[in-house]
C-alpha positions in Angstrom: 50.5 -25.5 -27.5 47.7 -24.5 -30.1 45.3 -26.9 -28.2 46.1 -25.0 -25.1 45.6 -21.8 -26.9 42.0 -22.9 -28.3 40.8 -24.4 -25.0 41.6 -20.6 -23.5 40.3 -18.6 -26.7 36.9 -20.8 -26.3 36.8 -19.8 -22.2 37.6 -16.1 -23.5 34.8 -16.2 -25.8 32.4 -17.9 -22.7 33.3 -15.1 -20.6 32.4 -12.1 -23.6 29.4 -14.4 -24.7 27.8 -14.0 -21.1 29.4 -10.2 -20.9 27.3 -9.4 -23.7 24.0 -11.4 -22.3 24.2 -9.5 -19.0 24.8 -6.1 -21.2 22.1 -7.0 -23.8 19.6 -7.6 -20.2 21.1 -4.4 -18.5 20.4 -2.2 -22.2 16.7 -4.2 -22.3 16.0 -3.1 -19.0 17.2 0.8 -19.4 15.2 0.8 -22.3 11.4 -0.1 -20.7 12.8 2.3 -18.2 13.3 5.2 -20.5 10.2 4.6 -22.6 8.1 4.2 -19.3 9.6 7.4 -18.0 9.0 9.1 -21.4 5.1 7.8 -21.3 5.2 9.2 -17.8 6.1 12.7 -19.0 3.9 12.6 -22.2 1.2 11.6 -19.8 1.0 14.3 -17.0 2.1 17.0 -20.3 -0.9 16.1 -22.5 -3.1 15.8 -18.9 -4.3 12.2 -19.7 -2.9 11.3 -15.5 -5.6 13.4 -14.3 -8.5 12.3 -16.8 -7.6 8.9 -16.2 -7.8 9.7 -12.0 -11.3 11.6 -12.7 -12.7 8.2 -14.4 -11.3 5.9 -11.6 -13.3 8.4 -9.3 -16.6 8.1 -11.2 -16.0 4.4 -11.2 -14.6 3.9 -8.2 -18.1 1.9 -7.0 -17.7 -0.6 -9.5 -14.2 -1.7 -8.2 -15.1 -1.3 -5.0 -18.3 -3.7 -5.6 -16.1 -6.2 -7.4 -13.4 -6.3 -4.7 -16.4 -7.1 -2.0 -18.1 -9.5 -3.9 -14.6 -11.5 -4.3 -13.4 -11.3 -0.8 -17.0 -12.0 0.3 -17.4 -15.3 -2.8 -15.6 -18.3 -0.5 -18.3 -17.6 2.4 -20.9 -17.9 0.0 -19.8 -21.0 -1.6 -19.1 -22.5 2.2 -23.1 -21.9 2.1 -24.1 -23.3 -0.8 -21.6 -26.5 -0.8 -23.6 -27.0 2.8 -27.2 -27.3 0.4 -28.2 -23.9 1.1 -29.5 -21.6 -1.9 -27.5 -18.9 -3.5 -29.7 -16.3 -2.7 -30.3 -17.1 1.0 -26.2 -17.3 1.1 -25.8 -14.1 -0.4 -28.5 -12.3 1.8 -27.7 -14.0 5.2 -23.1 -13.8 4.3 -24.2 -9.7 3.3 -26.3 -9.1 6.3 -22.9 -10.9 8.8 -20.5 -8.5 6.9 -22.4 -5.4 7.7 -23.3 -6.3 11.4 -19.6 -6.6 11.7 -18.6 -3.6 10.0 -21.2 -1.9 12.3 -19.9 -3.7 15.7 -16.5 -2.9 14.8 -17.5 0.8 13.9 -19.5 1.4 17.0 -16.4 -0.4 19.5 -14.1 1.6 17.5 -15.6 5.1 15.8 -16.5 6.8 19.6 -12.8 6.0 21.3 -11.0 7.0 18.2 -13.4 10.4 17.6 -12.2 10.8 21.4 -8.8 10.0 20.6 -8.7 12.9 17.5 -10.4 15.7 19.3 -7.8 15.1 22.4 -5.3 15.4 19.8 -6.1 17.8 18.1 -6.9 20.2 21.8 -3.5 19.5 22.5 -1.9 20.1 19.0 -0.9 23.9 19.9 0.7 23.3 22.8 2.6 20.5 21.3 3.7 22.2 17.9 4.9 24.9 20.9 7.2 22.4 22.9 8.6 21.5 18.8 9.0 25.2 18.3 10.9 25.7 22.0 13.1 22.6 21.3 14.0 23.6 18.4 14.9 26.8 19.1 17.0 25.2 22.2 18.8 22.9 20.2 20.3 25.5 17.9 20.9 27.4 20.8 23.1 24.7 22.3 25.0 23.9 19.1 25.8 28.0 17.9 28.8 29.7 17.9 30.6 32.8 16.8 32.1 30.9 13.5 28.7 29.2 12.3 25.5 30.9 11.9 22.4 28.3 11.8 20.1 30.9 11.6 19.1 30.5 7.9 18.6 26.4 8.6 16.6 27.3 12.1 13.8 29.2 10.3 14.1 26.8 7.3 13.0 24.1 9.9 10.6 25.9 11.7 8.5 27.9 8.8 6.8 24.8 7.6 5.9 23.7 11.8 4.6 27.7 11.9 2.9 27.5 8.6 0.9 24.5 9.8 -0.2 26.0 13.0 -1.3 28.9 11.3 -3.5 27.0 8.6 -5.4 24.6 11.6 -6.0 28.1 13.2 -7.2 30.4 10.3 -8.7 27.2 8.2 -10.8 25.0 10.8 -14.3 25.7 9.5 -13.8 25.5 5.8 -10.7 22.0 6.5 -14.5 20.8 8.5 -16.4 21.9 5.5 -13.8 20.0 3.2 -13.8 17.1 5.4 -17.9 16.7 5.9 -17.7 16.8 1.4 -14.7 14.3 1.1 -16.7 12.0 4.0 -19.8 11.8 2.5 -18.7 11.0 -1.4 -16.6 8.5 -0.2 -19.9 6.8 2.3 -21.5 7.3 -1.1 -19.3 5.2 -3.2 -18.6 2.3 -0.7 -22.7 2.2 -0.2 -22.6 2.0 -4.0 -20.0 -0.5 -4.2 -21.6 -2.6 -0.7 -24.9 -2.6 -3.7 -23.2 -3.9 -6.6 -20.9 -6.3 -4.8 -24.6 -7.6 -3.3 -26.0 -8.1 -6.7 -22.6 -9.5 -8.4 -22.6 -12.0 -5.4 -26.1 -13.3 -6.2 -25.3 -14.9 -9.2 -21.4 -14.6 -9.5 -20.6 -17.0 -11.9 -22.4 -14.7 -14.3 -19.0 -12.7 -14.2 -16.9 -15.7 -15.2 -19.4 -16.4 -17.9 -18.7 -12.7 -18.9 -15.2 -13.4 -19.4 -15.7 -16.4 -21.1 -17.4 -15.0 -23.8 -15.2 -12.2 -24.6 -12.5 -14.2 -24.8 -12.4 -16.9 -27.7 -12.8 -20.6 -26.9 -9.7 -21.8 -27.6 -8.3 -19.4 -24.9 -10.7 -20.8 -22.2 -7.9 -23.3 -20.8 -5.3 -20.8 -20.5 -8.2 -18.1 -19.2 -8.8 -20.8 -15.9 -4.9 -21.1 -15.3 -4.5 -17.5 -15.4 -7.2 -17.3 -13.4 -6.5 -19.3 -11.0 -2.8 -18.4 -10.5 -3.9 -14.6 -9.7 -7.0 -15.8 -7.7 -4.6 -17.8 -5.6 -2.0 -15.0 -5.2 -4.3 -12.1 -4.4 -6.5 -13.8 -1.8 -3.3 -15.1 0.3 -2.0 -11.4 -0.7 -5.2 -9.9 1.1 -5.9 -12.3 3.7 -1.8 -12.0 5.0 -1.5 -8.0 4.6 -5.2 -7.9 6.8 -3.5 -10.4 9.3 -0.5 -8.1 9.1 -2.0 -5.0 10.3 -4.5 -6.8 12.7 -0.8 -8.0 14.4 0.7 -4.5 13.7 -2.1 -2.4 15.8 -2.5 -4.7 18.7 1.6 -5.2 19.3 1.2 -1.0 18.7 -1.5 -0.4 20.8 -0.3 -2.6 24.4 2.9 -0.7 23.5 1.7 3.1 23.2 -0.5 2.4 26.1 2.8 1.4 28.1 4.6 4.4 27.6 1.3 6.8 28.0 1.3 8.6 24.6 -1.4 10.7 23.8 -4.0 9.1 21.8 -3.0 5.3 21.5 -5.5 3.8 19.5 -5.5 6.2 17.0 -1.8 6.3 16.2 -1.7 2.2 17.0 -4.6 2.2 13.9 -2.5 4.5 12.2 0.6 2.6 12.0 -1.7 -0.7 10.8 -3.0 1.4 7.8 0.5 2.5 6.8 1.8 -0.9 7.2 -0.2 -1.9 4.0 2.7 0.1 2.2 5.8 -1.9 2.4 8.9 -0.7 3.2 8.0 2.9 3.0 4.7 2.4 5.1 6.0 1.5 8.5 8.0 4.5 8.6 5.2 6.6 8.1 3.0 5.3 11.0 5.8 5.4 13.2 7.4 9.4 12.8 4.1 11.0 14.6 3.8 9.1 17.3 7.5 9.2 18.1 7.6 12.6 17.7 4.6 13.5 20.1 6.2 11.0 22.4 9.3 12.9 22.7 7.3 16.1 23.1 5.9 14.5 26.1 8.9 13.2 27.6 11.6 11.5 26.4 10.9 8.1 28.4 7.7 8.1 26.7 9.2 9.1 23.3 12.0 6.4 23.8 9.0 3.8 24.7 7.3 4.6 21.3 10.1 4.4 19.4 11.5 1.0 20.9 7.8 -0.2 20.7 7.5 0.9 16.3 11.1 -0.8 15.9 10.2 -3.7 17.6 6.6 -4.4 16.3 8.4 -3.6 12.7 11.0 -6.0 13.3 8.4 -9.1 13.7 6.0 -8.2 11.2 8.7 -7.3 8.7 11.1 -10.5 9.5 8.8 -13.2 10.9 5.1 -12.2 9.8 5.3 -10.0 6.1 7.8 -13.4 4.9 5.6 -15.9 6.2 2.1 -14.8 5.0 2.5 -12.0 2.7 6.0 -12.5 1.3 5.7 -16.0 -0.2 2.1 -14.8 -1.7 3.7 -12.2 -4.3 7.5 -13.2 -4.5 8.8 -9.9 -5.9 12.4 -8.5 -4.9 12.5 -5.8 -2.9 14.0 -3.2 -5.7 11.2 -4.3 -8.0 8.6 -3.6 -4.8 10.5 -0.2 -4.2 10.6 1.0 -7.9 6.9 -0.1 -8.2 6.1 2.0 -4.6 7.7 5.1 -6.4 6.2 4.7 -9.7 2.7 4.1 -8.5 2.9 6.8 -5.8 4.0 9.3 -8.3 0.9 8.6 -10.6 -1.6 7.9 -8.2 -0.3 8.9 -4.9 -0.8 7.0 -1.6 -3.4 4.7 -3.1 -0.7 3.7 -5.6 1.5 2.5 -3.3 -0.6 0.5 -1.4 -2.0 -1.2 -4.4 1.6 -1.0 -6.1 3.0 -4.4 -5.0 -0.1 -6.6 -6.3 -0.5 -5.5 -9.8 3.3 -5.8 -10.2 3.0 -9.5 -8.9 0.1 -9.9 -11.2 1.8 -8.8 -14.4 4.6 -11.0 -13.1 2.5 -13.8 -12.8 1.3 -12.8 -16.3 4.8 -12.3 -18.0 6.0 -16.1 -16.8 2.6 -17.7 -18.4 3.2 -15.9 -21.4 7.0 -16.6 -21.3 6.6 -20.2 -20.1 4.6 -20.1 -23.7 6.0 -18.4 -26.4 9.5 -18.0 -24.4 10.1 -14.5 -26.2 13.0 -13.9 -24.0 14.6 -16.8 -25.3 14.9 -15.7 -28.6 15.6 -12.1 -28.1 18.9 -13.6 -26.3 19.3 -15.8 -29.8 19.0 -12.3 -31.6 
């Protein structure tokens, strides 16, 4: 009998043992939560967000430079592993890129202009139809007993609001958007410059690393490095796959159902798609809606068209080629999306999911090593 009761007291003390590891995890968790949300707070209080966001800005060449000059590295060394120089490689890889950015631009830039302007000629009379249908639809649904009046003109302030600012503000939103244009043509022309002279002699950068970091390190620098090499380029190469799929399944479809302006909502929806989860849901809301406004056979071909394009990429293509690259779970990609949108808006999210993967690819090397959360489970 007292063997019977020990075998059960030691299951009993299993069961709390793990209890308490699962609880210990859950308070660890909560408690980089609440100190990241209370650095969060301390940050935009004290203003340190939007200092940190001006010197990104000033710097923004220099990432963009490095980012080219990586992306650009494996056609170079195809070059030079085939006998040809460095320099030649850089110079003949540099002048393909931009010949292709300017093809693409100049098969692209008129239609899509085209596209905009047709838009935009059309955007009173379709903010109208959303105004009339709106109006109808709480016409339908009134009664005696209910009065919807108070959530009618909650809906339809914000629609008016906006059709007032494109008519009173269209000279100085042009003005804005001439500014905004040409700093941004300023820093990628920057960044095409640096990335260009980086390239040239790019193992100069890995020399840089290598001597700020001690020698001993060296070993563990070129694993690191090569884990988050690995990951980001199949990261980049499957998202830029992914929204090359994204617009053409998008762009046969809105041309189906006769939508306004197809390739510039089917280019639309491939941008958002970097963002995931969140992202396709954004591309696909304005052209469904202006669809609808049209008719509904053409709102109901947009919308079947943005569910199924969505449904491939996000359960055949995103798992295949993008999924596999960063391995995160889908709360950690969501939390990261919010976080990273809150401190750095939309450019947060898209670059959200990578630099979680990279500090996760990061925290394993370093736990693989030291195996910290090993003995804070033996505390």
């Amino acid at each position: 009998m007292n063997e019977k009761n020990k075998k059960v007291d030691y299951k009993t003390l299993n069961e709390v043992l793990k209890t308490g590891n699962i609880l210990l995890k859950i308070m660890l968790t909560m408690t980089i939560l609440a100190i990241g949300a209370l650095l969060l707070y301390l940050f935009d209080k004290t203003y340190i967000l939007v200092v940190f966001k001006n010197v990104l800005g000033v710097i923004s060449p220099l990432f963009i430079g490095l980012f080219l000059a990586w992306v650009l590295e494996p056609a170079i060394n195809y070059f030079v592993r085939n006998k040809v120089g460095r320099k030649l490689a850089t110079v003949v890889v540099y002048l393909v890129f931009i010949f292709l950015i300017m093809l693409i631009l100049a098969l692209i830039v008129p239609e899509f202009v085209s596209q905009v302007n047709e838009l935009i000629s059309k955007l009173p009379s379709f903010l109208e139809s959303v105004n009339k249908w709106i109006n109808d639809f709480f016409t339908n649904i009134s009664s005696s007993e209910i009065d919807l009046t108070e959530m009618k003109n909650n809906i339809l302030a914000p629609i008016n609001n906006f059709a007032n600012n494109i008519t009173a503000g269209d000279f100085i939103s042009i003005i804005n958007g001439v500014g905004t244009s040409i700093r941004t043509m300023g820093n990628i022309f920057l960044g095409l410059l640096i990335a260009f002279y980086l390239s040239l002699d790019f193992s100069k950068v890995n020399l840089f690393f290598k001597k700020i970091v001690p020698k001993k390190y060296h070993d563990e620098l070129h694993v690191i490095k090569t884990a988050l090499n690995g990951m980001l380029r199949n990261y980049v190469n499957g998202t830029l796959l992914s929204c090359l799929f994204v617009m053409i399944l998008s762009l046969i479809g809105f041309l189906i159902s006769g939508v306004s302006s197809p390739l510039l909502f089917a280019i639309f929806c491939a941008i958002t798609n970097i963002i995931p989860y969140f992202g396709p849901y954004i591309g696909g809301i304005p052209v469904v809606v202006v669809g609808f406004a049209i008719s509904p056979v053409t709102g109901i071909i947009c919308l079947v068209t943005v569910i199924l394009v969505q449904f491939l990429e996000g359960n055949i293509l995103h798992p295949l080629i993008v999924g596999k690259a960063i391995s995160l779970h889908p709360i950690t990609i969501m939390l990261s999306l919010l976080i990273f949108e809150y401190l750095f808006g939309i450019m947060g999210m898209i670059l959200a999911a990578p630099i979680v993967a990279t500090l996760k690819i990061l925290f394993i090397h370093f736990e693989n090593k030291y195996h910290f959360m090993n003995k804070i489970n033996a505390d």
